[in-house]
VOGU-3710 file (C-alpha; in Angstrom, 3 decimals, decimal comma):
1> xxxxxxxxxx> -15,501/-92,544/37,328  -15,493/-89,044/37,777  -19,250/-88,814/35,875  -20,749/-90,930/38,366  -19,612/-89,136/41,625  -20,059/-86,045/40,007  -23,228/-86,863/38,538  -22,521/-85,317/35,131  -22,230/-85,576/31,409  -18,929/-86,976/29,756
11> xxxxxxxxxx> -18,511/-83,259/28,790  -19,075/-81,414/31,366  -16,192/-83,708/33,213  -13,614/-83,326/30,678  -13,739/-79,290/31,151  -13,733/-79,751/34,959  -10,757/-82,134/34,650  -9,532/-79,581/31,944  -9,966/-76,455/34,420  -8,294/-78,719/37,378
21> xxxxxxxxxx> -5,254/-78,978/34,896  -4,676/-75,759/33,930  -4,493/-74,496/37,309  -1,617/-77,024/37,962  -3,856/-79,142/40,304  -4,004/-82,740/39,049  -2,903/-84,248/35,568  -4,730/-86,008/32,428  -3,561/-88,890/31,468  -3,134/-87,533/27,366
31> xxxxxxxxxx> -2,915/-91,354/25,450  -5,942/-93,319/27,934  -5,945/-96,883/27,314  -9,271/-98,925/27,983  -9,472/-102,362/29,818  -9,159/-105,375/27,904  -12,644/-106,576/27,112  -14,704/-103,255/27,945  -16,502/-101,408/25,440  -16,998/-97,472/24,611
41> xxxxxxxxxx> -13,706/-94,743/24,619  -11,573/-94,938/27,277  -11,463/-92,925/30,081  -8,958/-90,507/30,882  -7,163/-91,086/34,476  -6,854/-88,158/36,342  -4,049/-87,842/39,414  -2,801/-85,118/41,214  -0,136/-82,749/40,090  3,305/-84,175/42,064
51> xxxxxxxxxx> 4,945/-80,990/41,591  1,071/-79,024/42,007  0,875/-76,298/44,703  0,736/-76,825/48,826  0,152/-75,575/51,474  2,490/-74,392/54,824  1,400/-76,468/57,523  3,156/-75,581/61,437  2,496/-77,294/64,449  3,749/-76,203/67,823
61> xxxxxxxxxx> 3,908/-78,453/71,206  5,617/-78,631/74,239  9,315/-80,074/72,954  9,099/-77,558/69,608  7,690/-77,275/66,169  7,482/-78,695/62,880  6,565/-77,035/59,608  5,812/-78,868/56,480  4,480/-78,233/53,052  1,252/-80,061/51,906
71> xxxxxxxxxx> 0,380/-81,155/48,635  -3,629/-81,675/47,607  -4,768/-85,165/49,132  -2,575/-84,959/52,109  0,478/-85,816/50,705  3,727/-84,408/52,640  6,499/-82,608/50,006  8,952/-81,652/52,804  8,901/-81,369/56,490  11,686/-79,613/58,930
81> xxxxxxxxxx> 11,210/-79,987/62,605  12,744/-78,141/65,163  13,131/-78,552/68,840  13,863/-77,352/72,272  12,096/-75,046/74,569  9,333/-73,237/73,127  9,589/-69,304/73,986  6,451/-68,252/75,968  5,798/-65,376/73,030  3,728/-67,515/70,778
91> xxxxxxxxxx> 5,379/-63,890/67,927  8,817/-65,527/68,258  8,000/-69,211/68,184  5,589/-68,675/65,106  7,815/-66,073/63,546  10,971/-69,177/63,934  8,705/-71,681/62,507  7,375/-69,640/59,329  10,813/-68,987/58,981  11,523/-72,658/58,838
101> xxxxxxxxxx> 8,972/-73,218/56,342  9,501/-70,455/54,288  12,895/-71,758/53,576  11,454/-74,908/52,903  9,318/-73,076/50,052  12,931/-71,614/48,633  14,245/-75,125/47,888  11,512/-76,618/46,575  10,399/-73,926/44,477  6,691/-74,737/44,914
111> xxxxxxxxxx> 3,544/-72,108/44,751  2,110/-71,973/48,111  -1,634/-71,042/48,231  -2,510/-71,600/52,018  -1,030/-72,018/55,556  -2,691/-73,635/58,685  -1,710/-73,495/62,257  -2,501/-76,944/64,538  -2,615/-75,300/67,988  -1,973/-77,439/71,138
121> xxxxxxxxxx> -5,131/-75,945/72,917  -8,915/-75,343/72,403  -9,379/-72,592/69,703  -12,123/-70,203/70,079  -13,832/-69,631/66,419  -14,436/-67,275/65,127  -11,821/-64,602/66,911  -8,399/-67,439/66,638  -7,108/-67,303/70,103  -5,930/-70,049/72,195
131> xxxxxxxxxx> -8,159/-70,341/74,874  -5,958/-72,631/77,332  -2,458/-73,813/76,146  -1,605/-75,355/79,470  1,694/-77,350/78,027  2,995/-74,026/76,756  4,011/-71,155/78,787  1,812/-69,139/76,375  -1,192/-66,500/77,976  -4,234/-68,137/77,708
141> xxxxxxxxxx> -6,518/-66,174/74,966  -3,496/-65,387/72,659  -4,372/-64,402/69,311  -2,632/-66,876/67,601  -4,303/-66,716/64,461  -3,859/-63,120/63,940  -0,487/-63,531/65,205  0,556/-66,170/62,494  -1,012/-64,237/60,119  0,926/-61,591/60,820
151> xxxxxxxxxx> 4,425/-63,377/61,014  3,224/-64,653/57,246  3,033/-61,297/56,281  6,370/-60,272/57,390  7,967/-63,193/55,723  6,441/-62,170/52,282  5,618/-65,639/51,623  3,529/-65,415/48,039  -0,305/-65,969/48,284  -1,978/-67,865/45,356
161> xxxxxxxxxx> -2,132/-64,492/42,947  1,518/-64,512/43,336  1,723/-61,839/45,954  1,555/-61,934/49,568  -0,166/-62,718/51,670  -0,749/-65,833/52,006  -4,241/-66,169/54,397  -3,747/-68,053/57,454  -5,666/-70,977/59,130  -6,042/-72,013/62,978
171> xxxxxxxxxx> -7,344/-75,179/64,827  -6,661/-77,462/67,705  -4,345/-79,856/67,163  -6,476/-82,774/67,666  -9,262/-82,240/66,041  -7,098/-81,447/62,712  -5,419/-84,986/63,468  -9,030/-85,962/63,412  -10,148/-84,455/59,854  -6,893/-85,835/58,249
181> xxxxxxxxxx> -7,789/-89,667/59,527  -11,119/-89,299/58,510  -10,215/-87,700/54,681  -7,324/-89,777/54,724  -6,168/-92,509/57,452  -8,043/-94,878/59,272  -11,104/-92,823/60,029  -12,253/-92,896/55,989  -15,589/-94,197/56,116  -16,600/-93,423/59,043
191> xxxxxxxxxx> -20,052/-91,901/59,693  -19,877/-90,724/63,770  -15,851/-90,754/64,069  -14,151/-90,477/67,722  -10,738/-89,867/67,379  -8,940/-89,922/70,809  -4,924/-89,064/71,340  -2,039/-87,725/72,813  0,025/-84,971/72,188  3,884/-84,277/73,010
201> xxxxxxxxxx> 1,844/-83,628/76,331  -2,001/-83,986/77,192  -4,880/-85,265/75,520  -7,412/-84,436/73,493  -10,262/-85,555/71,939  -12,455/-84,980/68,903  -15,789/-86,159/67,080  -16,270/-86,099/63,281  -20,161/-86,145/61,973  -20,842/-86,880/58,221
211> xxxxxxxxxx> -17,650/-85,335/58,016  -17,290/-82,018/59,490  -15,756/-81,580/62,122  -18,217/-81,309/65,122  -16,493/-78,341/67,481  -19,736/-77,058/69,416  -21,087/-73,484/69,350  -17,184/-71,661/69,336  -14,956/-74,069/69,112  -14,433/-75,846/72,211
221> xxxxxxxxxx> -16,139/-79,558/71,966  -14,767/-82,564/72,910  -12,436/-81,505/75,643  -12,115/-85,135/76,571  -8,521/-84,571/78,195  -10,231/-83,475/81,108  -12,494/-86,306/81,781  -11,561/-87,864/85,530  -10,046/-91,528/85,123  -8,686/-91,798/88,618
231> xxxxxxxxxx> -10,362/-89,692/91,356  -6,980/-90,275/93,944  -4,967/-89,642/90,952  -2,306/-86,498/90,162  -3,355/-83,014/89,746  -4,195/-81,968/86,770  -3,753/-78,147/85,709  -7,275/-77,737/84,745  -7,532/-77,798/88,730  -9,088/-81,195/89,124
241> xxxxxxxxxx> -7,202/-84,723/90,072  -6,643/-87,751/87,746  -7,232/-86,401/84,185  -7,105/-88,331/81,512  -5,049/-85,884/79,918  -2,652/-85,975/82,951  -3,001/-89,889/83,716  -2,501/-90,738/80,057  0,097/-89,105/77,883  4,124/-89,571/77,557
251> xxxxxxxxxx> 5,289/-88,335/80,671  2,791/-90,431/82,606  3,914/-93,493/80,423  7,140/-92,384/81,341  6,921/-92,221/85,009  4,803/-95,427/85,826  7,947/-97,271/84,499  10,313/-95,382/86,133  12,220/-93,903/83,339  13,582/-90,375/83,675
261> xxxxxxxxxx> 12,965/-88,160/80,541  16,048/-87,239/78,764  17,030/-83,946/76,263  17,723/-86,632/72,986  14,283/-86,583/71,417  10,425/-85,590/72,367  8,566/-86,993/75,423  6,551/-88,552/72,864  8,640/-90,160/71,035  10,696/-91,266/73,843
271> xxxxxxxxxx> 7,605/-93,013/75,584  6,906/-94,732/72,347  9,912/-95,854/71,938  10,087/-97,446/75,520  6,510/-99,598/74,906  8,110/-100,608/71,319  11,827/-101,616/72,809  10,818/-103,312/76,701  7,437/-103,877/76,552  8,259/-107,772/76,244
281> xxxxxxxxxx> 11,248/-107,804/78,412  10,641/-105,219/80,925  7,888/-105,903/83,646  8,223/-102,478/84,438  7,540/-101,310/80,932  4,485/-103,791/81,079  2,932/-102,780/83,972  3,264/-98,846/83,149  1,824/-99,913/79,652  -1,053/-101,907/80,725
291> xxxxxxxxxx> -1,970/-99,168/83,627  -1,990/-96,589/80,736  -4,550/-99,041/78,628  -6,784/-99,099/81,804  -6,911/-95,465/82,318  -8,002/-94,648/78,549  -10,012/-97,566/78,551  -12,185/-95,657/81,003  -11,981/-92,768/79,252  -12,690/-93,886/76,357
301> xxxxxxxxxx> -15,867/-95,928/77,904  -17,364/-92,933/79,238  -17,175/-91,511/75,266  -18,889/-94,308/73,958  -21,920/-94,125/76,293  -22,017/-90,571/75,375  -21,278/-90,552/71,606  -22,085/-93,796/70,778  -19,133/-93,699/67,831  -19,103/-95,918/65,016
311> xxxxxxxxxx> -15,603/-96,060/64,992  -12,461/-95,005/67,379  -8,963/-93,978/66,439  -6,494/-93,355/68,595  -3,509/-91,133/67,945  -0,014/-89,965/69,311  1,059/-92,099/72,662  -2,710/-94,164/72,492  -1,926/-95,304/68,872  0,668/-97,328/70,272
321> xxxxxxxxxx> -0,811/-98,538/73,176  -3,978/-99,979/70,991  -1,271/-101,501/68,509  0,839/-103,017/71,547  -2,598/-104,378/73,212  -5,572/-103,593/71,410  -7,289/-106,646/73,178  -6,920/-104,857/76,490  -8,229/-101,903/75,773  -11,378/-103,445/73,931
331> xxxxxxxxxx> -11,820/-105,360/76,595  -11,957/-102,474/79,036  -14,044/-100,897/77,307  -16,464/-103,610/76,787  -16,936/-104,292/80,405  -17,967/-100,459/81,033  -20,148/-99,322/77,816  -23,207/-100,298/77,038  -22,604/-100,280/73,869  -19,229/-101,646/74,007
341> xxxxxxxxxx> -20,491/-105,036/74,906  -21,923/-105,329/71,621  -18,593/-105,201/70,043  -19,536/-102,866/66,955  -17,335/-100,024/67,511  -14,176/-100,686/66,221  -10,936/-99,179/68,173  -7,835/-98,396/65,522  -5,019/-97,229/65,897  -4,086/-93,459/63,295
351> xxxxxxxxxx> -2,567/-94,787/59,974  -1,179/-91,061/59,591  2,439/-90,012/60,127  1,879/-86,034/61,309  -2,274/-86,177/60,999  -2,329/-83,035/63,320  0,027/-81,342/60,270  -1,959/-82,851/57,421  -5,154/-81,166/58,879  -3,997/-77,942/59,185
361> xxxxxxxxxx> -3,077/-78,141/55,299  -6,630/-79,540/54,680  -8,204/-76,384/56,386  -5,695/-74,067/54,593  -6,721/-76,172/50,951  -10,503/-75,999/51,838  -10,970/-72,635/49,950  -8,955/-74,252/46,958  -11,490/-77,397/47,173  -14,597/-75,321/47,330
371> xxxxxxx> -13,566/-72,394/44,316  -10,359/-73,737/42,673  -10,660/-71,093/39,639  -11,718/-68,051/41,816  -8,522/-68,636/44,555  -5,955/-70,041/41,966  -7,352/-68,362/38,879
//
């Protein structure tokens, strides 16, 4: 009940649920009916608004973009996604994808109150810029955040008063996947979440504690992509040889079977789709698969000794492998972390369809969560 976790009177809760209405955010049940056999008035049930505000939500990576609008609680209202080769002038790739969801906010007629950007690089905080986009053809320090902001502002999309603009929001990609599984997917609950994944291309890595996101003194924790699986493996284009992050993600997938990549659909999707269609009747397709699951096992190993994680969830490309053998993987990772071996951290796969997108909507609805009446009002 919404006294207990507030910690409140009956009163003071109805005018909080009250306010929370009138500023089109959740609903009131108006005719409550109580359970059969309980005593004292019914309680109201509060939901959130289905046709409430959102928030723009944009993600760019190597194959293209996708924008989406967010309602409160993670929910997805519409999506667009749009692909190809992603201009190396992060202006005209932003400026295509506000576009995109600007259009979306024309046909659904919603209020938008927020917009956030999930950036496939480290994000230095507080300046915005990417610090190393090394799947996009981008300069590394772009100001991306100022740049979005500013491609916002040109499309006079409406801020919450009604008038532009709307304020923008930046973050790595990953570690937005990782705040949406933990306020949302398979990471709710978790004290000392790991979240570990691919993207269209690379990896990444992040660590939620008591759940904030932990990103280190400017932003740029957790780059876990560039932790060495295989000494005599590729080069990576950090510099070094046998990255996870180059070992690990689609195109390696793709490779160790022998498939060629083709123009249809992402990298991503096109190595999931390969595990989920062969993996039983290609050997191939088996033995790429299971020296993927060795590689991040390692990785992921190393983490544990280091973070000692009460809970792992695995995202993009590595969501799939867990699902197709999750008893690998543990297993790897039992026989090289201390802790492994005692078989308390759990390994899941992301329960989240676009997490990286629903986090960037949950940093664009934190100032909503933390004054509703003074942003909306």
């Amino acid at each position: 009940m919404l006294t207990a976790e507030l910690g409140v009177t009956r009163a003071t809760a109805g005018a909080v649920a009250a306010e929370l209405e009138s500023l089109g955010l959740i609903t009131v049940d108006p005719h409550p009916t109580a359970p059969v056999g309980s005593q004292g008035r019914p309680s109201h049930r509060l939901a959130v608004d289905p046709d409430g505000p959102v928030v723009l939500a944009v993600q760019v990576h190597s194959d293209g973009f996708r924008a989406a609008l967010v309602g409160l609680g993670g929910r997805i209202v519409a999506t667009a996604p749009g692909c190809g080769t992603v201009d190396a002038d992060p202006a005209r790739v932003l400026g295509e994808v506000v576009a995109t969801g600007a259009e979306l906010l024309r046909e659904t007629g919603r209020r938008c109150v927020g917009a956030g950007f999930a950036v496939p690089s480290a994000v230095a905080e507080p300046e915005g810029t990417a610090l190393n986009p090394l799947h996009l053809a981008w300069e590394a320090g772009a100001p991306v955040r100022d740049i979005f902001q500013r491609c916002l502002d040109e499309a006079g999309i409406p801020g919450p008063s009604g008038r532009p603009p709307v304020t923008a929001f930046t973050g790595n990609d990953l570690n937005l996947a990782a705040l949406a599984e933990h306020r949302h997917g398979a990471g709710r609950g978790a004290r000392h979440l790991l979240v570990v994944g691919t993207g269209h291309r690379g990896v990444g890595g992040a660590l939620v504690l008591d759940g904030r996101l932990h990103t280190g003194s400017s932003g740029l924790a957790l780059e876990v992509g560039h932790l060495t699986v295989d000494p005599e493996g590729r080069p990576c284009h950090c510099g070094s040889r046998g990255c996870l992050d180059i070992e690990t993600d689609p195109a390696a997938l793709l490779t160790a079977a022998g498939r060629a990549a083709g123009p249809e659909s992402s990298l991503l999707e096109q190595a999931g789709e390969l595990i989920r269609a062969e993996y039983d009747s290609d050997q191939a397709v088996r033995d790429a698969t299971g020296l993927l699951i060795d590689r991040l096992g390692l990785g992921l190993a190393g983490l544990v000794n280091i973070l000692n994680p009460d809970r792992i969830v695995l995202a993009g490309l590595h969501r799939v492998l867990v699902e197709t053998d999750g008893e690998r993987l543990r297993g790897v990772v039992a026989d090289r972390s201390l802790w492994g071996r005692s078989g308390s951290v759990p390994i899941l796969p992301g329960t989240l369809a676009h997490n990286s997108l629903v986090g960037a909507a949950e940093l664009a609805w934190q100032p909503v969560l933390d004054d509703p009446l003074g942003v909306l009002g």
